[in-house]
Backbone as a ProteinNet text record, in pm:
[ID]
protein_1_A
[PRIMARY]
XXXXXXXXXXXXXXXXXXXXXXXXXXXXXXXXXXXXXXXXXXXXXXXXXXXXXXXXXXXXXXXXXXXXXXXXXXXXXXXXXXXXXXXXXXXXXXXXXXXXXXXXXXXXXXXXXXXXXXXXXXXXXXXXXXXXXXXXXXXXXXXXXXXXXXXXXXXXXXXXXXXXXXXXXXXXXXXXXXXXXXXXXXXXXXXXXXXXXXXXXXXXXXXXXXXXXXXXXXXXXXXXXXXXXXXXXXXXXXXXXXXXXXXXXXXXXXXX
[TERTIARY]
14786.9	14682.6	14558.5	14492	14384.6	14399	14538.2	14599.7	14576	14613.6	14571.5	14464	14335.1	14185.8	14180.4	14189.9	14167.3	14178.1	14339.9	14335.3	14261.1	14291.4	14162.5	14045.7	14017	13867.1	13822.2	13847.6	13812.9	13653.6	13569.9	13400.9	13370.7	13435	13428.6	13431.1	13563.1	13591.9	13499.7	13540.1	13437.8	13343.3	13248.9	13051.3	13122.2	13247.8	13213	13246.1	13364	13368.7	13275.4	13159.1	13044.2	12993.9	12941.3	12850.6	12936.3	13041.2	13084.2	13067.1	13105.8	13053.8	12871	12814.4	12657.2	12649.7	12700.8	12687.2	12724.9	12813.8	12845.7	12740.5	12775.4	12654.5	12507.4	12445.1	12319.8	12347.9	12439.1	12437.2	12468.4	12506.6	12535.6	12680.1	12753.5	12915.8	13016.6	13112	13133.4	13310.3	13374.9	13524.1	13489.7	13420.6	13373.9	13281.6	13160.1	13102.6	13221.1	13326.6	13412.9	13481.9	13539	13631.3	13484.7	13374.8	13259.5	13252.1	13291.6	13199.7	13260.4	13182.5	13244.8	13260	13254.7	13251.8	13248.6	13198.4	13150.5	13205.2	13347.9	13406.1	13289.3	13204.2	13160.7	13169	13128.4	13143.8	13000.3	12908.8	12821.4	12833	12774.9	12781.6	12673.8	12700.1	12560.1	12577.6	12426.6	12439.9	12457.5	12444.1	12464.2	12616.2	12632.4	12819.3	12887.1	12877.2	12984	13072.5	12988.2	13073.3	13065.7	13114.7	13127.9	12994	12941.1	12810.7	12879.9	12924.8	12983	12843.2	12851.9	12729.9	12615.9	12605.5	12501.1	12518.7	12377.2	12346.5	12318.8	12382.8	12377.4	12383.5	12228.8	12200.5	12200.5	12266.3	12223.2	12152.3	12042	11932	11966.1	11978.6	12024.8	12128.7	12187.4	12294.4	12233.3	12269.2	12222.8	12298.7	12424	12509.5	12494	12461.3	12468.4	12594.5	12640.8	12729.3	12710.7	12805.8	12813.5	12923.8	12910.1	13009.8	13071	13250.5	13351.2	13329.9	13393.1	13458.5	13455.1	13506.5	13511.8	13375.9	13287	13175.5	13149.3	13299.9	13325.6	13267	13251.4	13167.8	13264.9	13260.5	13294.3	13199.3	13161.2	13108.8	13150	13204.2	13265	13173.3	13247.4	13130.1	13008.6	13000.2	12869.6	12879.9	12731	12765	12727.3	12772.1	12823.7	12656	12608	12483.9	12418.3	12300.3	12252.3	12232.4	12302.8	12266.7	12187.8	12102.7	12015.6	12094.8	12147.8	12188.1	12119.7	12074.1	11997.7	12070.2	12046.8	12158.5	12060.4	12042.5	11998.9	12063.8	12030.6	12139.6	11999	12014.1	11918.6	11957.4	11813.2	11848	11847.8	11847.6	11858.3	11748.3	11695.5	11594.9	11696.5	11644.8	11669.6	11681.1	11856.6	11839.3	11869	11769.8	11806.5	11845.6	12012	12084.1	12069.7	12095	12119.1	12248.4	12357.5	12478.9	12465.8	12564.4	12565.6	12746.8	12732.6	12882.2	12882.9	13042.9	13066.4	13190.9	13181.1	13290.9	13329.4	13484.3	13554.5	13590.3	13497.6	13541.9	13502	13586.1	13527.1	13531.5	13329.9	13305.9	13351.5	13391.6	13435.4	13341.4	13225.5	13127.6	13076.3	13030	12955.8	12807.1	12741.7	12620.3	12606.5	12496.1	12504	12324.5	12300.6	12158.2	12117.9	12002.7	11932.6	11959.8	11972.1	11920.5	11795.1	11710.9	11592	11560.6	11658	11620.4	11517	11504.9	11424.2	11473.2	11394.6	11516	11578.8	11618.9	11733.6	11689.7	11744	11768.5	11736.8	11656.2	11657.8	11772.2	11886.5	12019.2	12053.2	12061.7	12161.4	12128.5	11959.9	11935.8	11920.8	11968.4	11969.4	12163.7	12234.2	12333.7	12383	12314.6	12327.1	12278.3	12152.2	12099.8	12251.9	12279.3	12395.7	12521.2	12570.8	12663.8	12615.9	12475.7	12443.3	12435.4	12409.1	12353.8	12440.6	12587.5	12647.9	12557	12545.8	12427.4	12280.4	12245.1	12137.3	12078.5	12184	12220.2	12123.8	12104.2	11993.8	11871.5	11835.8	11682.6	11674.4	11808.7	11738.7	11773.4	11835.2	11815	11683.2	11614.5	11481.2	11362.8	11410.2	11304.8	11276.3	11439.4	11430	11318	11299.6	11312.8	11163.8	11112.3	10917.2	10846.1	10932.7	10842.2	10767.9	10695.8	10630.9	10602.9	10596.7	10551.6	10658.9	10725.3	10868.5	10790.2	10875.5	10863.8	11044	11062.1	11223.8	11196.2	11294.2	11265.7	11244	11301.4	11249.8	11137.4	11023.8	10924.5	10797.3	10875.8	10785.6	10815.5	10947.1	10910.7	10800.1	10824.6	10701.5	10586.1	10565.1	10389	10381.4	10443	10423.5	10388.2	10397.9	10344	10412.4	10350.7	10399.4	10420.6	10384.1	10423.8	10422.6	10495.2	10481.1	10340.6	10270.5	10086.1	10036.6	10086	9998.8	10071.3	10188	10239.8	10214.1	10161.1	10106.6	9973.8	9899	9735	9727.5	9826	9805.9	9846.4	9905.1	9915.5	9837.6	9786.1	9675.3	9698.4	9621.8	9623.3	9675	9698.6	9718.4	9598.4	9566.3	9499.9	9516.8	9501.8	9543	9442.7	9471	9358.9	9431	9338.9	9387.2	9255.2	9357.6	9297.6	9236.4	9118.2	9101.9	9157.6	9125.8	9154.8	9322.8	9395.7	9516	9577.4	9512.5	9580	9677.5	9707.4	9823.4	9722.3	9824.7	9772.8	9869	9816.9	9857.8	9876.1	9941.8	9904	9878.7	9740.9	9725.6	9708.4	9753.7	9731.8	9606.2	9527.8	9383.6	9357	9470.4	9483.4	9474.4	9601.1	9562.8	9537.1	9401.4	9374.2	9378.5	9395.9	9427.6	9505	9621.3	9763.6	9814.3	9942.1	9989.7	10103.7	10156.7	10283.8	10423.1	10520.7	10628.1	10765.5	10797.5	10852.5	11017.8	11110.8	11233.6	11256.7	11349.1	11417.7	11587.4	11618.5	11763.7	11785.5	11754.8	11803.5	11794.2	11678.2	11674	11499.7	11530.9	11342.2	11321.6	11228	11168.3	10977.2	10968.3	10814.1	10685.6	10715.1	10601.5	10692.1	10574.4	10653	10547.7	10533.7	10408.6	10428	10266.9	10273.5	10270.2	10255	10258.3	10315	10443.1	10619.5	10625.3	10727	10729.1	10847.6	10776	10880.8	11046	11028.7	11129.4	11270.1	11308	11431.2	11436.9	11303	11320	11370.9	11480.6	11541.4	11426.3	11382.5	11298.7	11208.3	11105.1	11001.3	10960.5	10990.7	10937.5	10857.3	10712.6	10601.8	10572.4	10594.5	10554.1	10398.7	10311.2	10157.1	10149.3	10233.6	10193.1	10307.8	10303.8	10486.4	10511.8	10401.9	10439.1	10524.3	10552.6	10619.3	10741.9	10750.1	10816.3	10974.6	11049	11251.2	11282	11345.1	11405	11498.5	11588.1	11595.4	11527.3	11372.1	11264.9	11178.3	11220	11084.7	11103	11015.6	11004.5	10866.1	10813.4	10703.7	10559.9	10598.7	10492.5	10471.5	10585.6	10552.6	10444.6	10332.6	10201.2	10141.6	10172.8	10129.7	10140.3	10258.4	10320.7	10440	10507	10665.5	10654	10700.9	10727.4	10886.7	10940	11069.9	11110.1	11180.6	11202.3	11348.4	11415.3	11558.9	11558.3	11633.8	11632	11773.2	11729.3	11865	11994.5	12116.9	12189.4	12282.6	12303.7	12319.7	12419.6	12550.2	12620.4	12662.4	12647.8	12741	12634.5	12485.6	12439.4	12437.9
-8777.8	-8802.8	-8721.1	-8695.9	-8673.1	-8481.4	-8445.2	-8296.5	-8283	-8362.6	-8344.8	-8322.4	-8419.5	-8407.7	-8292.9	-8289.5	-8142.8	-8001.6	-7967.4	-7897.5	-7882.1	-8022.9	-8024.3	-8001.9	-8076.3	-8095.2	-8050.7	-7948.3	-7911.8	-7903	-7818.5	-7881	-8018.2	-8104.9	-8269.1	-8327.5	-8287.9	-8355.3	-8307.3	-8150.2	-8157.3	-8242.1	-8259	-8288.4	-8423.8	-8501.3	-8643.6	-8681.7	-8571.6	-8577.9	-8600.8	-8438.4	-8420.1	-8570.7	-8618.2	-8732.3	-8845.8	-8850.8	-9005.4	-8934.6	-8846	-8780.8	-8805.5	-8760.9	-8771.3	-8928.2	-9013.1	-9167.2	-9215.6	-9186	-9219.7	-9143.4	-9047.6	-8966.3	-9056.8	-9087.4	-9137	-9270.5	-9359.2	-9475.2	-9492.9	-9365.5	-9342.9	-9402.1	-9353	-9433.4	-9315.1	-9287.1	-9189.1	-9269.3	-9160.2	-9213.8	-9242.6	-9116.8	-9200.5	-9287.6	-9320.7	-9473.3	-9572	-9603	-9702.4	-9708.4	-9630.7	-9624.8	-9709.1	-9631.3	-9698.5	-9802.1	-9906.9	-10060	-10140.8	-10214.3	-10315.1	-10438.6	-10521.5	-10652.3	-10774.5	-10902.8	-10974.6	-11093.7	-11168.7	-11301.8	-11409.2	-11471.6	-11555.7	-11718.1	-11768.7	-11938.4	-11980.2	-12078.9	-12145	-12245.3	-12282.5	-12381.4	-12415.7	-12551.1	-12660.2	-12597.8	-12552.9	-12464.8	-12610.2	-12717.5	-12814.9	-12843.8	-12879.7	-12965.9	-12889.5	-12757.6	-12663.7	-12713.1	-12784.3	-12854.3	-12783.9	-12703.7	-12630	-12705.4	-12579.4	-12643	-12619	-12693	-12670.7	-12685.5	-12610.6	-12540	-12476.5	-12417.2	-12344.7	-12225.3	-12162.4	-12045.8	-11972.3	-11849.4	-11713.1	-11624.3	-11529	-11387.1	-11288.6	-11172.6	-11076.6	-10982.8	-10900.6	-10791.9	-10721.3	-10699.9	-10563.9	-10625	-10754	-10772.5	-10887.5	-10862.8	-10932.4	-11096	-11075	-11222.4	-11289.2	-11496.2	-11565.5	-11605.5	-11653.2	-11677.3	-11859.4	-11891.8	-12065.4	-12137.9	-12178.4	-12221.9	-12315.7	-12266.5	-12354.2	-12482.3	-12562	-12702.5	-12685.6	-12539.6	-12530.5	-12425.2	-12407	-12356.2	-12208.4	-12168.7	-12018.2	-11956.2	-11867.7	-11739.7	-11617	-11479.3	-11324.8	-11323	-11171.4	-11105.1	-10959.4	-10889.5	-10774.4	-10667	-10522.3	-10465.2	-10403.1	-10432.1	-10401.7	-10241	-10214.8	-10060.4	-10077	-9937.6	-9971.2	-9963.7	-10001.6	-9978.6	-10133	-10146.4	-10299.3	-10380.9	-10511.3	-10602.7	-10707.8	-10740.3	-10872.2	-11015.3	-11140	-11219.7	-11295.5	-11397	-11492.8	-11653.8	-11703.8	-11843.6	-11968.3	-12024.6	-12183.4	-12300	-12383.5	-12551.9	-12647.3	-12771.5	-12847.4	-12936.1	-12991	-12998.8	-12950.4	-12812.3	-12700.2	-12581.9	-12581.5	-12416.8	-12321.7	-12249.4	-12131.8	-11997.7	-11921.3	-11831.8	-11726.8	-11637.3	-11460	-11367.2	-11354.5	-11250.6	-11080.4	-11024.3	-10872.1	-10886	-10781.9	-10708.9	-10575.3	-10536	-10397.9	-10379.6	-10312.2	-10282.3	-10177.6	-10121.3	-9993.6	-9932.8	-9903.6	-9822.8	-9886.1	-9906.7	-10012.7	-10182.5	-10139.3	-10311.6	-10409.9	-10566.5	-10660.6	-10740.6	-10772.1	-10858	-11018.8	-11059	-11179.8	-11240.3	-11313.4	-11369.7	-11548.6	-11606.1	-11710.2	-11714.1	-11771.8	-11797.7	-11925.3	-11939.1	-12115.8	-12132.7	-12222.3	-12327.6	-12446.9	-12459.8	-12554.2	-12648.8	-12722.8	-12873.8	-12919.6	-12906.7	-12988.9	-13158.3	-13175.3	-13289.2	-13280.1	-13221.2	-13173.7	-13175	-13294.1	-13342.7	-13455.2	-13472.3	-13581.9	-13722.9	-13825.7	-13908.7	-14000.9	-14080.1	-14128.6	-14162.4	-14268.2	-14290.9	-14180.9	-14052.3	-13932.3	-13817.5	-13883.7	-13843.1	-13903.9	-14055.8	-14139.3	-14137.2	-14120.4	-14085.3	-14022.2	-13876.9	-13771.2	-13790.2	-13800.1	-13890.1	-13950.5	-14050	-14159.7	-14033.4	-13951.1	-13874.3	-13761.1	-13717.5	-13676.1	-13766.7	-13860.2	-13942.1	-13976.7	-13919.2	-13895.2	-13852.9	-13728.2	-13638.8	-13706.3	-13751.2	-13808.9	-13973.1	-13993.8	-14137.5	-14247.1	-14192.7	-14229.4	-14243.6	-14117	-14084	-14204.2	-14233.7	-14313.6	-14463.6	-14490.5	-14616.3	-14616.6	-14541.5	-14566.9	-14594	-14511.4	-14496.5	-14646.5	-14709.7	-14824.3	-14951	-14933	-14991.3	-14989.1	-14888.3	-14797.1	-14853.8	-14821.3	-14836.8	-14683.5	-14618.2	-14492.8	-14460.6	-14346.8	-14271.5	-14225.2	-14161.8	-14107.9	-14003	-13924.3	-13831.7	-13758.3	-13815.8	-13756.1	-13623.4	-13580.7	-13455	-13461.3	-13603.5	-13610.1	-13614.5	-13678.4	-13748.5	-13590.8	-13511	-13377.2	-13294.3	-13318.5	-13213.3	-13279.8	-13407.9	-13489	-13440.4	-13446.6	-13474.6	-13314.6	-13210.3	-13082.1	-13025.6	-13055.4	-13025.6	-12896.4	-12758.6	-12665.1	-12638.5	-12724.7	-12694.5	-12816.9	-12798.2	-12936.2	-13000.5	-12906.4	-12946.8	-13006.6	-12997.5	-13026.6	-13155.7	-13220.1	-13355.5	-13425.2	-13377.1	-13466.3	-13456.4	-13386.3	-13404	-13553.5	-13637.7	-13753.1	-13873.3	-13835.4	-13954.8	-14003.6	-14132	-14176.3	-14209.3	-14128	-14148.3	-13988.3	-13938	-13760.6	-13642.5	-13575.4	-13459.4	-13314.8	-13259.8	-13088.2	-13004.1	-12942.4	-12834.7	-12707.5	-12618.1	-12483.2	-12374.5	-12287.1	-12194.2	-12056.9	-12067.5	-11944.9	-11780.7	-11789.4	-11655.8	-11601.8	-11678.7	-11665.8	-11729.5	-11810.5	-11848.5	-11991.9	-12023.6	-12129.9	-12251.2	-12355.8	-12482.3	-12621.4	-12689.8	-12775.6	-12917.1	-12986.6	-13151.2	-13242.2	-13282.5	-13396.6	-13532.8	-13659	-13782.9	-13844.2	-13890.1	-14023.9	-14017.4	-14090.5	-14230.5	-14097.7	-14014.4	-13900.6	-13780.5	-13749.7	-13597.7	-13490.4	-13573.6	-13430.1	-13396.9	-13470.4	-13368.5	-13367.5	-13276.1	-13199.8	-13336.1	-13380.5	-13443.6	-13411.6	-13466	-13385.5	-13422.7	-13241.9	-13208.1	-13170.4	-13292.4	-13287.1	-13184.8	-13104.7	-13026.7	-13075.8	-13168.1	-13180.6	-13233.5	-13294.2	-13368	-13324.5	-13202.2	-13128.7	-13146.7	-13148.3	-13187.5	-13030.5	-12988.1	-12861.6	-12872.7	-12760.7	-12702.7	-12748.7	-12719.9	-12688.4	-12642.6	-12661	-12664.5	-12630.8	-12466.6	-12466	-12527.1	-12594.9	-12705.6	-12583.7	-12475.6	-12438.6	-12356.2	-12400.6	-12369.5	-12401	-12321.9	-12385.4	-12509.8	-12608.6	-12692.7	-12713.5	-12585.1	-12630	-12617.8	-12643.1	-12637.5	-12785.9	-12845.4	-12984.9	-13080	-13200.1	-13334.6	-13441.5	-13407.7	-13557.4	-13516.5	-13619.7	-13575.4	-13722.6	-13744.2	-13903.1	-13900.3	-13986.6	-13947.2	-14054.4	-14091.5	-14162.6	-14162.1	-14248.9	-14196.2	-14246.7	-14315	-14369.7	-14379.1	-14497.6	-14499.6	-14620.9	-14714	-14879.3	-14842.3	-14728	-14709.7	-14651.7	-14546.2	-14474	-14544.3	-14497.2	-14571.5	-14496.6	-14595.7	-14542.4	-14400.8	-14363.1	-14212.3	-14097.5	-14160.5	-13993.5	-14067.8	-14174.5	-14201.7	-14096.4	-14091	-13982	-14041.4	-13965	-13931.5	-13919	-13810	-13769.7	-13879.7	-13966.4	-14051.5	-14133.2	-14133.5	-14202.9	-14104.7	-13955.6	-13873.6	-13840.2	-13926.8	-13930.6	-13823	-13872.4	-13791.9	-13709.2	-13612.3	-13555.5	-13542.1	-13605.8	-13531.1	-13476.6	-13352.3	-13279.3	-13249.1	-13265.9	-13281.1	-13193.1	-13094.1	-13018.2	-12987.6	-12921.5	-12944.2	-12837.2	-12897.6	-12823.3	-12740	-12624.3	-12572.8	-12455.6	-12483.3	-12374.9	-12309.9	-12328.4	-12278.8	-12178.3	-12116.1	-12060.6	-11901.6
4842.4	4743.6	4772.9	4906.4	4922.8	4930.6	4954.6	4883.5	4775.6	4666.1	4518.7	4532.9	4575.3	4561.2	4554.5	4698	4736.5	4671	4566.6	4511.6	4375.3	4325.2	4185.7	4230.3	4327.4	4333.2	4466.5	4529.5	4644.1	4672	4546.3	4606.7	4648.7	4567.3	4547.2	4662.3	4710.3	4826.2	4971.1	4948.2	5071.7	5085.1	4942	5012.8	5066.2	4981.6	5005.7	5177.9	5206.1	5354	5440	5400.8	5499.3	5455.6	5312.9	5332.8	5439.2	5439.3	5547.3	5690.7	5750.6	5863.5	5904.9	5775.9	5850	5842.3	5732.2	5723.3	5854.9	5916.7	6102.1	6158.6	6200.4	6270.4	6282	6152.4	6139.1	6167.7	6194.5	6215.1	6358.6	6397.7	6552.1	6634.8	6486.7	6547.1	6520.6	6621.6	6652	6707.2	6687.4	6790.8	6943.4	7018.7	7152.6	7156.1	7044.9	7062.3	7075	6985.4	6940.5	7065.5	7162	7277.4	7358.4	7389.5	7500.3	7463.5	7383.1	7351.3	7467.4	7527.2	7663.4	7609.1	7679.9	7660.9	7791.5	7739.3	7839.7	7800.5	7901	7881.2	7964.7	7922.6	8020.5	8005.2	8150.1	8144.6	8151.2	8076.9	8069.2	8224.3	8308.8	8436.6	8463.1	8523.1	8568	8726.2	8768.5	8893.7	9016.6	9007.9	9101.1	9111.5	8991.5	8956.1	8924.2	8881.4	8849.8	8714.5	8632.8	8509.9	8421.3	8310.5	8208.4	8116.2	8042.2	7943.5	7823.1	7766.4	7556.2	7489.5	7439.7	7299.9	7373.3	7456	7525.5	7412.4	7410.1	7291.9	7405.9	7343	7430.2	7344.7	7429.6	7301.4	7372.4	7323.5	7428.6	7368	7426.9	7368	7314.2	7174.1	7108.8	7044.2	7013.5	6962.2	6885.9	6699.5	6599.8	6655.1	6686.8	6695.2	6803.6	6763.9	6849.2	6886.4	7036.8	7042.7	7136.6	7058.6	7163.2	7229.2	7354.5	7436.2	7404.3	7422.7	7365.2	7493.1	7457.6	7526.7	7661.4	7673.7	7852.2	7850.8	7788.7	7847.2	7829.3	7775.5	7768.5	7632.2	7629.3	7527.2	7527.6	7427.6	7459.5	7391.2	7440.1	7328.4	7382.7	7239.1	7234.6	7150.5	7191.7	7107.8	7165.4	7291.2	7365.2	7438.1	7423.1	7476.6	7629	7678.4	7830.5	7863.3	8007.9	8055.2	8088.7	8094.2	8164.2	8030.5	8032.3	7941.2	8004.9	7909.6	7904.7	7877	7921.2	7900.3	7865.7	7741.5	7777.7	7715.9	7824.8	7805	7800.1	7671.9	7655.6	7642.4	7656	7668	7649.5	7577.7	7584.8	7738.5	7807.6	7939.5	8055.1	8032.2	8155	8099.5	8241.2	8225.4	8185.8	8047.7	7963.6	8113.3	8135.4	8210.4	8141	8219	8204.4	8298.6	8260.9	8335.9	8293.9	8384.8	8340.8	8425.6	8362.5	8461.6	8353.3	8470.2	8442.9	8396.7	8275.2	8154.5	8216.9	8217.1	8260.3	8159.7	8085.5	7984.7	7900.2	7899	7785.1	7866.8	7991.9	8075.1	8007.2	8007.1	7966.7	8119.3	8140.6	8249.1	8226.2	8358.8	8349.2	8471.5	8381.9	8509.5	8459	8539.7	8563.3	8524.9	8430.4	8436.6	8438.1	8549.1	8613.8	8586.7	8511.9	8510.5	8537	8560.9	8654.5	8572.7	8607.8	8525.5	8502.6	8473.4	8381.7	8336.6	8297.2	8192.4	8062	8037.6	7939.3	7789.8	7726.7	7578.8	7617	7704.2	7744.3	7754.4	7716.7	7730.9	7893.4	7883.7	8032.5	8092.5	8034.5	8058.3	8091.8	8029.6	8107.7	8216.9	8198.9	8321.5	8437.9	8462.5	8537.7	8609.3	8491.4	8525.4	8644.6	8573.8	8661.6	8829.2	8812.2	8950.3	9049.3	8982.2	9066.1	9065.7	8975.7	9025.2	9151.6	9183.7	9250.5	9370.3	9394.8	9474.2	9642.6	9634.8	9773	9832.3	9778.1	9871.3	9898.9	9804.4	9841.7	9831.9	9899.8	9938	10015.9	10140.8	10186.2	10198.2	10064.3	9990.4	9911.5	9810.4	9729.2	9777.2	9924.3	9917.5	10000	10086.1	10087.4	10014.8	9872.7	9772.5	9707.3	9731.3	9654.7	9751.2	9859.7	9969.9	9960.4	9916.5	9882	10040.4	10133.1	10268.5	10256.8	10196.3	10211.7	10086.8	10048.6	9910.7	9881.2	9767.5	9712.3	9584.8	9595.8	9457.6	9447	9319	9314.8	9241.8	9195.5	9098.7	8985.4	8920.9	8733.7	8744.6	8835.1	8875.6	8872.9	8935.5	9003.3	8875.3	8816.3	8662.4	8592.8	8525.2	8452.7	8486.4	8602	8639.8	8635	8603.7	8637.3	8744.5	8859.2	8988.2	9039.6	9077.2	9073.9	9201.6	9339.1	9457.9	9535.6	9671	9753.3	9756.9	9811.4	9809.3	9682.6	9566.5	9422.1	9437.3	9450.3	9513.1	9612	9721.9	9847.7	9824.3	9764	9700.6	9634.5	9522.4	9461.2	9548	9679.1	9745.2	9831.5	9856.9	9931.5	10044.4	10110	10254.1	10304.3	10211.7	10267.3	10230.1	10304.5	10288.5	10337.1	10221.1	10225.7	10243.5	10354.3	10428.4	10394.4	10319.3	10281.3	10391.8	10446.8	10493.8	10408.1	10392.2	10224.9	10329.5	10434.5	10494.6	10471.4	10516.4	10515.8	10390.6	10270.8	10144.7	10242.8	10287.9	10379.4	10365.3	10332.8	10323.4	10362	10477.2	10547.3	10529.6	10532.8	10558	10631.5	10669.2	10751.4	10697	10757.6	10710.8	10779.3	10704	10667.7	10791.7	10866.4	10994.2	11133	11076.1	11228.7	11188.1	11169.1	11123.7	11205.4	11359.3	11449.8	11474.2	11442	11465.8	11315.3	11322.4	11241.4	11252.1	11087.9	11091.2	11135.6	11133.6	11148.4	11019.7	11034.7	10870.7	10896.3	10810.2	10819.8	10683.5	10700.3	10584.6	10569	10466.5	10463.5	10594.8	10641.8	10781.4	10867.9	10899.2	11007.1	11049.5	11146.3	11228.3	11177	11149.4	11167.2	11181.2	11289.8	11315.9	11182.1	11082.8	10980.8	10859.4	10783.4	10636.5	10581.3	10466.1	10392.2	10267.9	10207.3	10119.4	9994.6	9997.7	9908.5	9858.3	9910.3	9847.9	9739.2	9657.8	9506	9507.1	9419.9	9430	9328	9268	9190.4	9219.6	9346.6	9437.9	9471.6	9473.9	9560.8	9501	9527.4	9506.8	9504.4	9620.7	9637.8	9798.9	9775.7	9928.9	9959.3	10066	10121.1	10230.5	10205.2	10305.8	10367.7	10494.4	10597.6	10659.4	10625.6	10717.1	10804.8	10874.2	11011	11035	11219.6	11299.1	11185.7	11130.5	11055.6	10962.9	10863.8	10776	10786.2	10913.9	10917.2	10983.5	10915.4	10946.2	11059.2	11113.9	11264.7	11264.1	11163.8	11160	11150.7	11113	11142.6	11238.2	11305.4	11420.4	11562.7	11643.1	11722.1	11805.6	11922.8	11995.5	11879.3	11782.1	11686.1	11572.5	11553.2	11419.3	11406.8	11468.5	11458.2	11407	11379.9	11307.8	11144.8	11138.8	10986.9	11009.7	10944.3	10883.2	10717.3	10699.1	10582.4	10552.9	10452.7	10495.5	10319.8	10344.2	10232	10173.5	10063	10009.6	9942.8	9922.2	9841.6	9754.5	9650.1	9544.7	9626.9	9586.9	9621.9	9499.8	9533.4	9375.6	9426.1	9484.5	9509.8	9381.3	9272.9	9185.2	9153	9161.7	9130.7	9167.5
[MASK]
++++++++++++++++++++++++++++++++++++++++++++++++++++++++++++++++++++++++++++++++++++++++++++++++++++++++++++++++++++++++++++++++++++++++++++++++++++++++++++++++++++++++++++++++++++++++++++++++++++++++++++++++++++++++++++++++++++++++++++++++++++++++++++++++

């Protein structure tokens, strides 16, 4: 057929050729664009529990289409040109993350994007839930907490109040005070009762030296503050516990 054209209408056909040629050209699609497009199989994951996220929205930079996680958490997106993509993955509940990887030809990546949990939107019930499925691990935090021989701050507690470091949390409790050094920016905690010594600071069940207060807290589970030996439980008592105890939990998030 396009022989016939050709012989009837050979001016004809040419221009219309050249016009679909520059119509690609100018749109910038080409046989080797179409071979370069990559692609990216990924899984939505809760960076603590490793549980698949269903309906997480995922956009990537430069690409008009949203895409949302099936049942098991999974997404593609095809079509992508090779070089660094922007990932960006939302879920109600979890801090909004932004990945980059790097596409290389016609590969389709097969990766993990894992987010924090938040609570944010949620429901108190499901975020209380979560708590008790977490709570092996932090078992002994919260039967102290229940127990309130000291001060407690869990993590729903430290998102709410917005507190952006350990120090902006031991500032509202009474009977603690934070000494910042302006020379060196470093800022310390001493308690009311003994201002001359320095407390002593458990990490995850470990005695450790010192702890700066003005770590960010958004790693931490929970922080339980002892100001004297009267409060303090026979698993952080010691020589120093008339100094006060700090002890610090932090999230555990292998899947991240």
């Amino acid at each position: 057929m396009i022989a016939a054209m050709e012989r009837n209408h050979p001016a004809g056909t040419r221009r219309f050729r050249w016009a679909v040629v520059l119509a690609l050209v100018a749109a910038g699609v080409g046989p080797e664009t179409i071979e370069a497009q990559a692609g990216i199989r990924g899984r939505v994951i809760d960076s603590e529990l490793g549980d698949p996220l269903a309906g997480a929205v995922v956009t990537v930079r430069g690409v008009s289409s949203t895409f949302i996680t099936d049942s098991l958490g999974r997404f593609e997106a095809i079509g992508l040109p090779p070089g660094e993509a922007s990932i960006n993955v939302e879920m109600i509940g979890f801090t909004p993350g932004l990945f980059k990887v790097q596409l290389a030809g016609t590969d389709k990546l097969d990766r993990d994007f894992a987010l924090d949990f938040s609570g944010h939107r949620l429901a108190d019930v499901v975020v209380q839930a979560r708590a008790e499925r977490l709570m092996p691990r932090y078992v002994d935090f919260e039967r102290r907490r229940q127990r309130g021989l000291g001060a407690y701050f869990r993590w729903d507690e430290l998102k709410e109040r917005s507190y952006t470091s350990v120090g902006d949390a031991l500032r509202t409790v009474r009977g603690v005070r934070i000494r910042c050094n302006q020379q060196t920016f470093e800022c310390f905690a001493a308690m009311v009762r003994s201002p001359q010594c320095p407390p002593t600071w458990w990490i995850d069940g470990v005695e450790v030296n010192s702890f700066h207060e003005n770590t960010p807290i958004r790693d931490v589970y929970g922080i339980e503050i002892y100001r004297g030996a009267g409060e303090v439980p026979g698993e952080f008592s010691g020589s120093n516990a008339a100094c006060g105890v700090i002890v610090m939990w932090t999230k555990s998030r292998p899947f991240r």
